[in-house]
N, C-alpha and C positions, 0 to 999 in steps of 0.2 A: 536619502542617505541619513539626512539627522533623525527622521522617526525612526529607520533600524538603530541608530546609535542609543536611543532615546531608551528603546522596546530591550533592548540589551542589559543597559542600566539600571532598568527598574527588574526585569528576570536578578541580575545580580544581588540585589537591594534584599528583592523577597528571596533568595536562596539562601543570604548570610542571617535574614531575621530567621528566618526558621533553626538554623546551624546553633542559631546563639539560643533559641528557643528550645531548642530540643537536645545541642551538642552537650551541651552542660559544662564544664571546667576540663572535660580528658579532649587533649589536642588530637589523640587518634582518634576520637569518636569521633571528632565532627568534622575531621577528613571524610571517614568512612560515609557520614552520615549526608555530607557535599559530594561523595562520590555517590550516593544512590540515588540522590537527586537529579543529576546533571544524568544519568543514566536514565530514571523513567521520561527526561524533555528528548535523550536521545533517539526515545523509542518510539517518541512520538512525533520525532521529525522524520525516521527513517517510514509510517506507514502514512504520514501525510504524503511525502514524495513519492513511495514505492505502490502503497495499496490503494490509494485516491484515486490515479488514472486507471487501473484497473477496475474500480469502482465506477466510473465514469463509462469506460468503454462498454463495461453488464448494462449500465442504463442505455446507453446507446443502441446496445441490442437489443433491447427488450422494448425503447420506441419507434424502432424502425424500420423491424423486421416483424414477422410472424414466423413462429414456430415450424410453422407445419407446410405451409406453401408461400410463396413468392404473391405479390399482391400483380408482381407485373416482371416480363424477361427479363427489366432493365435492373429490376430490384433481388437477382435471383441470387443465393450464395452457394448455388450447385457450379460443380465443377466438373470439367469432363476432360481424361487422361489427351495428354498431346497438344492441349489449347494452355498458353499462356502459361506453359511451362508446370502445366499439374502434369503427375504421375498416376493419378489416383481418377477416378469417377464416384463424383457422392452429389444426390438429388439436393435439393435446397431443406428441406428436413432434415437430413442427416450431417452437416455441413453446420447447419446451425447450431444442432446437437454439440459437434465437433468444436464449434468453437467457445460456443457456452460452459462444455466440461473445463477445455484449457483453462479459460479465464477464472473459473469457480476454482480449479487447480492451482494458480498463481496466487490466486487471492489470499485460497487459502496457507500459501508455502512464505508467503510475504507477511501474512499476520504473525508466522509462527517463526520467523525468521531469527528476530531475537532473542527470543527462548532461546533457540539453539546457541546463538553465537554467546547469550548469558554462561548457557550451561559447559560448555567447551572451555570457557574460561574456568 
């Protein structure tokens, strides 16, 4: 708790030397200019939390699986309609496929997320 308190304090330290470094004398500029800062630390807490595991779980797939077939039954990510509550039937290639797109999909919607939320504002 006292190193986040610590890691806090010095973040604050170097935001205000920069503010006094770059704000110059006009009090709205170096609002604005403490507001674009705390915004690019925001953007970059939101893809450590959001796009990190999803990053993690692409590696995950990509050491534990193979593409194209199952190394063994146990290891298999086919699914067959009416087991375990699938709908669907898809071989362990297409499945893989299936969920490699998702997550390249997420990753990519997670990177691009605060663009958006920037630009809406």
């Amino acid at each position: 708790r006292a190193t986040i308190r610590n890691l806090i304090k010095k973040k604050e330290r170097a935001v205000e030397s920069l503010v006094k470094k770059y704000g110059g004398f006009d009090s709205d500029k170096k609002e604005y200019l403490r507001n674009c800062i705390y915004s690019l630390a925001d953007n970059s807490s939101y893809l450590a939390f959001c796009q990190q595991p999803i990053d993690e779980a692409l590696a995950l797939l990509r050491k534990y699986f193979k593409p194209n077939e199952a190394e063994c039954k146990e290891f298999s990510l086919g699914i067959s309609s009416g087991v375990g509550g699938a709908r669907l039937s898809h071989d362990h290639r297409r499945q893989y496929q299936y969920v490699m797109q998702s997550l390249l999909l997420w990753r990519a919607i997670t990177h691009d997320m605060f663009k958006l939320w920037m630009l809406c504002e």
